[in-house]
BAMIDO-170734 format. One record per residue: x, y, z of N, C-alpha, C in turn; residue number from 1. Coordinates in steps of 0.05 Angstrom, whole numbers. Example, Ala and Ser with C-alpha at 12.3 -4.5 7.8 and 13.67 -1.06 7.14 Angstrom:
! BAMIDO-170734
R     n_xx     n_yy     n_zz    ca_xx    ca_yy    ca_zz     c_xx     c_yy     c_zz   drenpa
R      264     -114      156      246      -90      156      264      -66      156        1
R      257      -45      142      273      -21      143      258        1      157        2
//
This chain:
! BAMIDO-170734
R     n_xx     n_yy     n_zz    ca_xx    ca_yy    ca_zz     c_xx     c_yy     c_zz   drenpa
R     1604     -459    -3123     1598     -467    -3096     1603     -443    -3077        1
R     1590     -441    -3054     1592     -419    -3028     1608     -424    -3014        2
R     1630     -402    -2998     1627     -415    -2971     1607     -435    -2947        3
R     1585     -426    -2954     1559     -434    -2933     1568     -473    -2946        4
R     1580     -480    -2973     1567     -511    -2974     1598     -521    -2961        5
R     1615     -503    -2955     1636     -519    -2927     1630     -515    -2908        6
R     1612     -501    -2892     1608     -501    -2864     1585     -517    -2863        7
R     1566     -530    -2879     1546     -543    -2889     1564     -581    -2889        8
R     1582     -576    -2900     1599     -601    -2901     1605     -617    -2874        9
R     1625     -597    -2867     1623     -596    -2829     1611     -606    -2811       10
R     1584     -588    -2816     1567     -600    -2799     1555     -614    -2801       11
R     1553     -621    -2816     1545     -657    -2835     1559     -683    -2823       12
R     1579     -671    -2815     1598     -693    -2804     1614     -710    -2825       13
R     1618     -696    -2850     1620     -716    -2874     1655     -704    -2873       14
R     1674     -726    -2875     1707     -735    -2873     1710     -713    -2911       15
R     1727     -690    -2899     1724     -677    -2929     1753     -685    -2935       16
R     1768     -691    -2969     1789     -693    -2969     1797     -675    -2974       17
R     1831     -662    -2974     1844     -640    -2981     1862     -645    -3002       18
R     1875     -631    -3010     1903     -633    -3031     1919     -646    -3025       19
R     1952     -643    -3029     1975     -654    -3026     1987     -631    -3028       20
R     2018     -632    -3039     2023     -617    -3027     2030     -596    -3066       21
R     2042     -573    -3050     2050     -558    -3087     2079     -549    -3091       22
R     2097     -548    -3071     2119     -544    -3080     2132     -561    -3096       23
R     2136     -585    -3075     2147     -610    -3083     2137     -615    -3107       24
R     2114     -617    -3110     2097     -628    -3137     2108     -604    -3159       25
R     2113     -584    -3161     2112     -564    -3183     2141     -573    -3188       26
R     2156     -581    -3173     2188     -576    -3173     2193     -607    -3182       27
R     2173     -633    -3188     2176     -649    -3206     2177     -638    -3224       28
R     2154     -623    -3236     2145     -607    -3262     2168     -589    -3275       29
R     2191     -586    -3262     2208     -566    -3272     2217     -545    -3257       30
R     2194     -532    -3227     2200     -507    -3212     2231     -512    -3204       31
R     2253     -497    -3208     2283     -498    -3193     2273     -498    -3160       32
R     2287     -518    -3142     2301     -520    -3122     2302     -495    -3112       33
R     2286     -488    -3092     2291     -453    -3078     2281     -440    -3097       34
R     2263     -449    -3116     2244     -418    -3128     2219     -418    -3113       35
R     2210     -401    -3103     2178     -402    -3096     2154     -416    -3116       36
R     2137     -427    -3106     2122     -439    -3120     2098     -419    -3137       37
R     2098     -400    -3116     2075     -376    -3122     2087     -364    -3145       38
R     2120     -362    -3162     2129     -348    -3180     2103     -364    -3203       39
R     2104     -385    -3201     2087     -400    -3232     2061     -400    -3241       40
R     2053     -379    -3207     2025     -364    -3218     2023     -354    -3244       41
R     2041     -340    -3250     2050     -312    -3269     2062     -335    -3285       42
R     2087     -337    -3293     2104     -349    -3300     2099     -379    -3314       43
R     2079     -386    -3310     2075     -426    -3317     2055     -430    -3306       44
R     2024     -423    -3311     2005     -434    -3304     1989     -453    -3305       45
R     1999     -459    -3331     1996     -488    -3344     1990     -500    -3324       46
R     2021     -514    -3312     2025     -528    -3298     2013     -526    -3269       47
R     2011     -495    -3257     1996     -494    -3230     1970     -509    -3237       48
R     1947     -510    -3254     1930     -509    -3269     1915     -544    -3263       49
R     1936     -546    -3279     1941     -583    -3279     1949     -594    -3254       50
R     1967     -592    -3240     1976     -598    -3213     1943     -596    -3199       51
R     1927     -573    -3194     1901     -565    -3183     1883     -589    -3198       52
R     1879     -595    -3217     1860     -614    -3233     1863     -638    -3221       53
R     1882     -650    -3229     1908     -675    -3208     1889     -680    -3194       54
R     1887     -659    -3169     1890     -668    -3143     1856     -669    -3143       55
R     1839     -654    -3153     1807     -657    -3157     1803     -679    -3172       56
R     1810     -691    -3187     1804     -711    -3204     1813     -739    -3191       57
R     1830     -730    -3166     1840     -757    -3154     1819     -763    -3126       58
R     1809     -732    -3123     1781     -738    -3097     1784     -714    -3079       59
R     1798     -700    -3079     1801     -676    -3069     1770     -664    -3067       60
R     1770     -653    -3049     1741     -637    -3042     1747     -605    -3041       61
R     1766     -598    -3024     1782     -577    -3020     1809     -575    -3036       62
R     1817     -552    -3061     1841     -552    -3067     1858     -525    -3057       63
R     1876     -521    -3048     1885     -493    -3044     1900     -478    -3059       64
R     1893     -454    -3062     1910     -436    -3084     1942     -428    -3076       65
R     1956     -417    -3101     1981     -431    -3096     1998     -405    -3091       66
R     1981     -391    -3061     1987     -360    -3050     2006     -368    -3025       67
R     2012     -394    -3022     2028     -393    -2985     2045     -375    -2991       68
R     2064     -364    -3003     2074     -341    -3003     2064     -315    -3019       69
R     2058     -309    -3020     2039     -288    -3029     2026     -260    -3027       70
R     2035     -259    -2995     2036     -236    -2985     2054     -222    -2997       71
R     2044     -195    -2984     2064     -176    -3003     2086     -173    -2985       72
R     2088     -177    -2966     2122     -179    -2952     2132     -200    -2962       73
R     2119     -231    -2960     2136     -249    -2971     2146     -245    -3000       74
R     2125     -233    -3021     2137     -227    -3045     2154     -204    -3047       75
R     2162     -192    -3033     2179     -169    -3027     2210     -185    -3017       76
R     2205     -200    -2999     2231     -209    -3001     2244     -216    -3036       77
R     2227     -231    -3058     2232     -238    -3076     2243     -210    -3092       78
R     2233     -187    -3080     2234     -162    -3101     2209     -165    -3115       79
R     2189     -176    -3112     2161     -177    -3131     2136     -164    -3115       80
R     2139     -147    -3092     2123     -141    -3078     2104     -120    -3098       81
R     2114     -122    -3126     2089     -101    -3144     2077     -114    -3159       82
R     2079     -146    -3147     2055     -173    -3169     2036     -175    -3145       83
R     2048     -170    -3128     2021     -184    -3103     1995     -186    -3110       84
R     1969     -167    -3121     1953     -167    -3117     1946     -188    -3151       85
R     1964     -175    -3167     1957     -194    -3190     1968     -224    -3188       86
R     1991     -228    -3177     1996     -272    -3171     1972     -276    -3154       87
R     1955     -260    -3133     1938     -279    -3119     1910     -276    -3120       88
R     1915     -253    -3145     1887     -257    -3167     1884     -281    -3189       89
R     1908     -281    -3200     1905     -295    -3219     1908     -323    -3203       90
R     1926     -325    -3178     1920     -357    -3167     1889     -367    -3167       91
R     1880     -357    -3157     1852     -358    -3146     1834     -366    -3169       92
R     1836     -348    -3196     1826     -358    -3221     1830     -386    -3230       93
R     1857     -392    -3232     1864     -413    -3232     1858     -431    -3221       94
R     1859     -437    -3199     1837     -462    -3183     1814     -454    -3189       95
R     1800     -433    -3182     1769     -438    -3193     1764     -446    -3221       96
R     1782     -442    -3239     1771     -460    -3259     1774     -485    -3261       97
R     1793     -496    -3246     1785     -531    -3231     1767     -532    -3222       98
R     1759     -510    -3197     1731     -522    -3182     1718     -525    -3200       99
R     1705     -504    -3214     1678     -502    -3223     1674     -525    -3241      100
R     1691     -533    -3252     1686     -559    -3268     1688     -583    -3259      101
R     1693     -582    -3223     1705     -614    -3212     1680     -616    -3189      102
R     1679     -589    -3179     1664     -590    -3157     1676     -578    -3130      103
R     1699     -574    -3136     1714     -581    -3106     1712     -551    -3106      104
R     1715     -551    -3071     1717     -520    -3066     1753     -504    -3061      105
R     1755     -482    -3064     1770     -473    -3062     1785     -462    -3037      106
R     1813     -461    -3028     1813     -459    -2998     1841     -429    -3002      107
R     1840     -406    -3001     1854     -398    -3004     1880     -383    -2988      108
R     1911     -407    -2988     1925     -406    -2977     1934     -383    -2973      109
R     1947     -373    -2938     1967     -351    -2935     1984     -373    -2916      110
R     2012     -367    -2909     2032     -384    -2910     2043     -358    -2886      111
R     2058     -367    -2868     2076     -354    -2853     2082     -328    -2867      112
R     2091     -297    -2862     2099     -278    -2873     2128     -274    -2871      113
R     2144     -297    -2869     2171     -296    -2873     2183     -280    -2856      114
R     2187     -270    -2842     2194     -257    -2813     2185     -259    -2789      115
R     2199     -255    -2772     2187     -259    -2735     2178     -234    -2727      116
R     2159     -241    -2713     2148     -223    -2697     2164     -213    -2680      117
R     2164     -186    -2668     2170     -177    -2645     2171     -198    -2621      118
R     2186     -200    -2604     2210     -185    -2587     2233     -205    -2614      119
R     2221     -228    -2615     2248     -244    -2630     2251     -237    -2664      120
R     2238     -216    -2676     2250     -202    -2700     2235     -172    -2706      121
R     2240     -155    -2720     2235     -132    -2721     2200     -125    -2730      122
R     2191     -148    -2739     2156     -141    -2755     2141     -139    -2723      123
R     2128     -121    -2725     2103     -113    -2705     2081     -122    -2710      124
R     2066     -139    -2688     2040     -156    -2690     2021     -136    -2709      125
R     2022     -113    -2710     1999      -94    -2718     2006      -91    -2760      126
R     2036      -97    -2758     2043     -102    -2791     2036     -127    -2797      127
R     2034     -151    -2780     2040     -166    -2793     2007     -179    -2793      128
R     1987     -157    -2778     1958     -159    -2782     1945     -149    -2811      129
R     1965     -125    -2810     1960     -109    -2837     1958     -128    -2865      130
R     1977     -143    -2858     2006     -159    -2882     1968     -179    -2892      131
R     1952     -201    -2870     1942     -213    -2879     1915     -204    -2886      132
R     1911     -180    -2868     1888     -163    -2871     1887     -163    -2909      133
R     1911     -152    -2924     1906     -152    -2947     1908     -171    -2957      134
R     1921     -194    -2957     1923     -208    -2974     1887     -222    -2969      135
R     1886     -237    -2954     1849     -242    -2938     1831     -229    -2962      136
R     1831     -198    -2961     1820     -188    -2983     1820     -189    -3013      137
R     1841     -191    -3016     1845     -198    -3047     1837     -226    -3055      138
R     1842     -252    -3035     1838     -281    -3044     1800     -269    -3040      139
R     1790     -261    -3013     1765     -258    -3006     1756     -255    -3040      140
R     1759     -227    -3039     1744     -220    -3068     1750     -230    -3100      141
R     1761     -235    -3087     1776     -264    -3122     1757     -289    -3125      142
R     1748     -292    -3099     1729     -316    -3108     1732     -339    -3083      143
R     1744     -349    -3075     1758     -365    -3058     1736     -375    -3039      144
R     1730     -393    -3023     1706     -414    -3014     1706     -404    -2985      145
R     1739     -407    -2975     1742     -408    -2946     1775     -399    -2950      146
R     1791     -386    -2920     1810     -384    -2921     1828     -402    -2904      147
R     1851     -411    -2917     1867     -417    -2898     1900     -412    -2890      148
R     1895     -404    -2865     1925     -393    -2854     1936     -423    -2842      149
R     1962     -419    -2861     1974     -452    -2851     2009     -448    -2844      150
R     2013     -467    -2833     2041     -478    -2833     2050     -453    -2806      151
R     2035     -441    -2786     2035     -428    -2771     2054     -442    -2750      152
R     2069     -430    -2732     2082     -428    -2710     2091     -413    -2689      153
R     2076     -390    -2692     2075     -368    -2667     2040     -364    -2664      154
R     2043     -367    -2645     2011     -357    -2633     2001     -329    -2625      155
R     2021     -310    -2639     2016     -285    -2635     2012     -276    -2665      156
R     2027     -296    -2686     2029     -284    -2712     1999     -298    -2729      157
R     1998     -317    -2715     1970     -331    -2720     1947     -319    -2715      158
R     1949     -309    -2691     1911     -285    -2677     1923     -267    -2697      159
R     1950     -258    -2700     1941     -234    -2726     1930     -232    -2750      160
R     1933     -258    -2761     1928     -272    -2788     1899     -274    -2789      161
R     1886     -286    -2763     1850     -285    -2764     1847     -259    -2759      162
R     1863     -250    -2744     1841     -207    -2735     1838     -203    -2761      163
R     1866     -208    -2782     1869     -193    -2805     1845     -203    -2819      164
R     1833     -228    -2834     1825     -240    -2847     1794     -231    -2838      165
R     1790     -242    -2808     1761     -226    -2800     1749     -200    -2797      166
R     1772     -181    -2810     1767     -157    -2798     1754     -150    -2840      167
R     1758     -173    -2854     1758     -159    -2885     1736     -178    -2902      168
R     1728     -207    -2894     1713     -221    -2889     1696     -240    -2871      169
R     1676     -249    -2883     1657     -265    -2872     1668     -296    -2874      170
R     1687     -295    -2888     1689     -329    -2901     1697     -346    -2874      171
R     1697     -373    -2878     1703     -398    -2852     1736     -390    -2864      172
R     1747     -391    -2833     1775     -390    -2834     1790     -414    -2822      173
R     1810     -423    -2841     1816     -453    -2820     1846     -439    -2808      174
R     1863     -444    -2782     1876     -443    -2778     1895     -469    -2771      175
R     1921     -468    -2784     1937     -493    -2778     1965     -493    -2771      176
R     1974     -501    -2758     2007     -502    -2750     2025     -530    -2754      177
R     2040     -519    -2755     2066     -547    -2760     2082     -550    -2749      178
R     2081     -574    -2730     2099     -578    -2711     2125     -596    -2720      179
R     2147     -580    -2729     2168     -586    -2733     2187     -595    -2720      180
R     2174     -598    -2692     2194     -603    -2675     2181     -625    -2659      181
R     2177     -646    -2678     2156     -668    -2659     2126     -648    -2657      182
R     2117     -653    -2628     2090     -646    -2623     2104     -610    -2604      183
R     2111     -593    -2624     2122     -571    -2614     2128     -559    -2641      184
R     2126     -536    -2642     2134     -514    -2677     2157     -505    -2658      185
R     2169     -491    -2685     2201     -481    -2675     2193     -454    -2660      186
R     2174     -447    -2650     2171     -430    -2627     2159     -446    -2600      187
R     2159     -467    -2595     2157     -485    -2578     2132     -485    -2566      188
R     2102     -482    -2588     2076     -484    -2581     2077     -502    -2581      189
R     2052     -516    -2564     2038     -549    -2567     2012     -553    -2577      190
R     2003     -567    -2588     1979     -567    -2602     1961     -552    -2579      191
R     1964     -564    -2559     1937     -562    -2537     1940     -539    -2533      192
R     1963     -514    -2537     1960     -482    -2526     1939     -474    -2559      193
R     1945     -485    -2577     1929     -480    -2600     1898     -481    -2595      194
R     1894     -509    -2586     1869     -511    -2584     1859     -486    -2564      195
R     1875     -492    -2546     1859     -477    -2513     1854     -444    -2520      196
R     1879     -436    -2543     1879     -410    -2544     1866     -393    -2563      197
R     1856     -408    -2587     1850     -398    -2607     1821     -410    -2626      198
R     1811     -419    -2606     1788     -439    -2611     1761     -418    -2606      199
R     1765     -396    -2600     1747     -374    -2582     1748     -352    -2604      200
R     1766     -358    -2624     1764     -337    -2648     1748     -333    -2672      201
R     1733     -358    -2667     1716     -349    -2692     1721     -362    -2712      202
R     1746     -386    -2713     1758     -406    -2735     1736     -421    -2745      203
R     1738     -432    -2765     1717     -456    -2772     1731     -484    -2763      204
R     1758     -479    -2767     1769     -507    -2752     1801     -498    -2752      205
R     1808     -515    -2737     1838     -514    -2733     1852     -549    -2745      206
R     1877     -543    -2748     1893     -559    -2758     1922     -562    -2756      207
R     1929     -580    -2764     1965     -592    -2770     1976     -599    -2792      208
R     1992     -587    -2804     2003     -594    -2829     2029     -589    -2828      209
R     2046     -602    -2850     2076     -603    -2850     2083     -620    -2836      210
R     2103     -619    -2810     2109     -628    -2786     2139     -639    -2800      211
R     2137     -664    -2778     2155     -696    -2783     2147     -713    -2799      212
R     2147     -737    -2775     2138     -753    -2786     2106     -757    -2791      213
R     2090     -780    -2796     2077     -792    -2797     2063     -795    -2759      214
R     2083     -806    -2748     2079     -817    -2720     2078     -796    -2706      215
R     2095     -770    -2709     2095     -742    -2689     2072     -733    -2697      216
R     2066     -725    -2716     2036     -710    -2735     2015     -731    -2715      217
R     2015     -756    -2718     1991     -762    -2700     1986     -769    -2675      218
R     2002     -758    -2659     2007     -750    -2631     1997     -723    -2633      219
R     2007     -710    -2648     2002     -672    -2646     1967     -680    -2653      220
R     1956     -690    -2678     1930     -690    -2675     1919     -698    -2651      221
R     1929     -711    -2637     1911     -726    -2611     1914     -704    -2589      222
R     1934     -694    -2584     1936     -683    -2567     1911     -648    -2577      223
R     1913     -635    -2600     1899     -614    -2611     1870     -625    -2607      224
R     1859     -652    -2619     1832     -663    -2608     1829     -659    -2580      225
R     1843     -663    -2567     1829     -659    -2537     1828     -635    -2525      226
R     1851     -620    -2531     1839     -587    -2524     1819     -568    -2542      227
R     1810     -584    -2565     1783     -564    -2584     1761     -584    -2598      228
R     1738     -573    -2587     1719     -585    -2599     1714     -577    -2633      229
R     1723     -557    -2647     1719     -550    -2666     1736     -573    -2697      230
R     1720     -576    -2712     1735     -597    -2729     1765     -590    -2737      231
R     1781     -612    -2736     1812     -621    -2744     1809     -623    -2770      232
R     1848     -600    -2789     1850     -598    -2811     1864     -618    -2808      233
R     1879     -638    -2824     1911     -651    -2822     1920     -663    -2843      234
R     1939     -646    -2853     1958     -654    -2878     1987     -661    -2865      235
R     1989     -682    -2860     2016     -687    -2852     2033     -693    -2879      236
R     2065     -696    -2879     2084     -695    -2898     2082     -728    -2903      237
R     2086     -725    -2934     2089     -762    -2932     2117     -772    -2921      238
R     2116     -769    -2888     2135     -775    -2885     2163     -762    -2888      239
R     2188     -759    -2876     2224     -747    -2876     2233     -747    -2901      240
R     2233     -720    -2908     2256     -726    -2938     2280     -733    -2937      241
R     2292     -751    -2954     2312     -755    -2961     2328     -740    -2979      242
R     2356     -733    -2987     2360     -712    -3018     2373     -733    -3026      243
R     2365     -734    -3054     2382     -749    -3072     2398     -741    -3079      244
R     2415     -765    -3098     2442     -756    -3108     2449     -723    -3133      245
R     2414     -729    -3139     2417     -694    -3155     2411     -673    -3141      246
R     2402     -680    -3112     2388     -657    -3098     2361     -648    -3092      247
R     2359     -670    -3113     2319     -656    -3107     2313     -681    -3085      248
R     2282     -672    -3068     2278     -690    -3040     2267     -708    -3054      249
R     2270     -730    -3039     2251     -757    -3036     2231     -761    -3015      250
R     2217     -774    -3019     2194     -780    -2989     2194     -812    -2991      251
R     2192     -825    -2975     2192     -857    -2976     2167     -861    -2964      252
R     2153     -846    -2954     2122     -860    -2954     2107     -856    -2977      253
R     2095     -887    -2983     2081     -887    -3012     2051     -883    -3003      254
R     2038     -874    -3025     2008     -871    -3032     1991     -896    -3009      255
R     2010     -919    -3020     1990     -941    -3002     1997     -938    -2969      256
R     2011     -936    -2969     2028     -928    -2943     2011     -912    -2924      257
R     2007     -890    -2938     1988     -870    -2921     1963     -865    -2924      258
R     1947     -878    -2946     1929     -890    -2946     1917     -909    -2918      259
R     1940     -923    -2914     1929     -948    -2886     1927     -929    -2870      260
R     1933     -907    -2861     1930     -895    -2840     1901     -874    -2835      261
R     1887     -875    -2852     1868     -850    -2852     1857     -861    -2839      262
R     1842     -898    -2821     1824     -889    -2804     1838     -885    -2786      263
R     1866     -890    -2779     1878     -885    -2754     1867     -852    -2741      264
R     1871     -826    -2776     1879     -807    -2770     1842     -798    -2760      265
R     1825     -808    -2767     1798     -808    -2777     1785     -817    -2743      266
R     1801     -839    -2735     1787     -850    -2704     1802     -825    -2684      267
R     1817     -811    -2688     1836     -791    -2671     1824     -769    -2677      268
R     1801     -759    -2692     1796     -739    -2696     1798     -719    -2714      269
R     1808     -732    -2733     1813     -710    -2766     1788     -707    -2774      270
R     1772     -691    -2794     1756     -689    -2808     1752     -682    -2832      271
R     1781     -672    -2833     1793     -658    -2857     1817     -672    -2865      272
R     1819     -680    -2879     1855     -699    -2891     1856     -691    -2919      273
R     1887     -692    -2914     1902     -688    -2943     1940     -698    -2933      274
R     1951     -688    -2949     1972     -682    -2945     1983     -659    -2955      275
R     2023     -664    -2936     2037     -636    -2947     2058     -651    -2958      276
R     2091     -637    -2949     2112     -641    -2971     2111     -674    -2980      277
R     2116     -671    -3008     2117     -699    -3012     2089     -720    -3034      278
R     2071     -703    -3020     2047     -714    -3025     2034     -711    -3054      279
R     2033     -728    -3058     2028     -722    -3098     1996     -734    -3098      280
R     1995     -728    -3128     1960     -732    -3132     1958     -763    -3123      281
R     1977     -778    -3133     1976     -808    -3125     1971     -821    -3098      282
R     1982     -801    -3088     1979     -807    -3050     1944     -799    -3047      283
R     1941     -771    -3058     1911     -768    -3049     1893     -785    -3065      284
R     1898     -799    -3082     1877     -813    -3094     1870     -840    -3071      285
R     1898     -841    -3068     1900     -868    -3053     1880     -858    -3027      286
R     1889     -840    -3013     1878     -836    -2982     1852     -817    -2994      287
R     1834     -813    -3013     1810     -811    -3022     1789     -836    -3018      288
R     1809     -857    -3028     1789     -882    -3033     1793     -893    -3005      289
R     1808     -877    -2986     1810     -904    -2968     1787     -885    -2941      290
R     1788     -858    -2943     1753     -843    -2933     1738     -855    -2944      291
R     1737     -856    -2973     1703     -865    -2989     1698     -892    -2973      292
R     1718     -897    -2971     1714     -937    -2960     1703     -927    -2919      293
R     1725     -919    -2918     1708     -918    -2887     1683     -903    -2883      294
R     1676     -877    -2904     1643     -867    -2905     1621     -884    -2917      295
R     1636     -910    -2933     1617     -928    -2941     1614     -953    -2915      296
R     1628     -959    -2898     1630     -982    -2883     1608     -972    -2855      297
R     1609     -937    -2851     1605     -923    -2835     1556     -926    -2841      298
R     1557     -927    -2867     1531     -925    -2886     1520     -955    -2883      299
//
């Protein structure tokens, strides 16, 4: 598949679904608590592999590769900043050989670069353009459908992430942030400075993922719908983790659970749904069938 058959999707007006989420999910599978998920590129692909199948076989349209950390600063914090170009080659392989056999297109994640920008930490907007400028290139020429810069919360480190990405490809770029703080990221953006500010860049769409709850995530969509006409990403978390008694998180919103909500998220303006932490193939199968049902009621 092209880029051209997601911007083709789009404008079709057709409700595309997304993934769930991959940490959480890998770290059922065995990933330790505080390992990066991107180590099992290399390390256990098996399992990245299958996790990617999962989520296509449950209705996924869009799957994302498993680069949110990936950059070579973020893999430099790990000490692995000399796998970079090979984990987000070989990621990329890896979902494409889901797509190509499922259909779904590929969306290839870059994730915050693990440091603050200037004045509030030492990385300079011009490094940390550099930082996605390459990574952009490597997912670009690996194969990848469309890109996406997610889980964003500075609006300075975000225009760097598209200069970088547009300055090295042609592909549709989605941009998305997570408002962790209710309808606010921990640099105290609001959806609507998102929309108002970054909607003039050349995105294919903008989005919300991570967050809170359920109920904050769809306030922040409503409010991001009314400052941008360009289509809405939105993977919200299934819901507040809990830690259990061994430590690993829980999510108490079930599959059916958030399933009921897709036309909510769907009459507010999403176009794009999935989920993040929490969200397993089970949840997207569930909130798959519950689009197919509203694109069939819609027919």
């Amino acid at each position: 598949m092209t880029s051209k058959s997601f911007l083709e999707r789009l404008q079709s007006g057709q409700i595309l679904v997304l993934d769930g989420a991959t940490g959480t999910n890998l770290q059922r599978r065995g990933l330790p608590v505080g390992t990066p998920s991107d180590l099992w590129v290399m390390d256990n692909p098996d399992a990245v592999t299958e996790l990617h199948r999962q989520f296509a076989e449950a209705g996924s349209d869009i799957i994302l590769t498993n680069t949110f950390g990936s950059s070579r600063l973020h893999l430099g914090h790990a000490g692995l900043a000399d796998r970079f170009e090979q984990t987000n080659r070989r990621a990329v392989e890896l979902a494409r050989q889901v797509a190509d056999t499922t259909g779904a297109l590929v969306g290839g994640s870059m994730g915050p670069l693990g440091e603050m920008l200037q004045p509030y930490g030492l990385l300079s907007e011009q490094d940390a353009e550099a930082a996605y400028t390459e990574q952009a290139r490597v997912l670009s020429e690996a194969g990848v459908d469309l890109l996406v810069v997610e889980t964003q919360y500075d609006l300075n480190e975000a225009r760097a992430a598209i200069r970088g990405a547009r300055s090295v490809t042609g592909l549709p770029i989605v941009c998305s942030f997570s408002y962790d703080r209710g309808t606010r990221t921990m640099m105290g953006v609001k959806p609507s400075q998102v929309g108002n500010e970054l909607s003039e860049m050349g995105v294919a769409a903008l989005g919300i993922n991570c967050g809170r709850s359920l109920e904050d995530n769809l306030k922040a969509l409503k409010e991001l719908r009314q400052a941008t006409g360009l289509p809405v990403w939105f993977k919200p978390n299934a819901g507040l983790p809990r830690t259990d008694e061994d430590g690993s998180l829980h999510y108490e919103v079930t599959p059916e659970m958030m399933a009921a909500h897709v036309a909510e998220w769907v009459e507010a303006g999403a176009q794009l749904v999935g989920g993040c932490c929490g969200t397993s193939p089970e949840h997207l199968k569930a909130i798959a069938q519950a689009v197919r049902s509203l694109q069939r009621s819609e027919n």
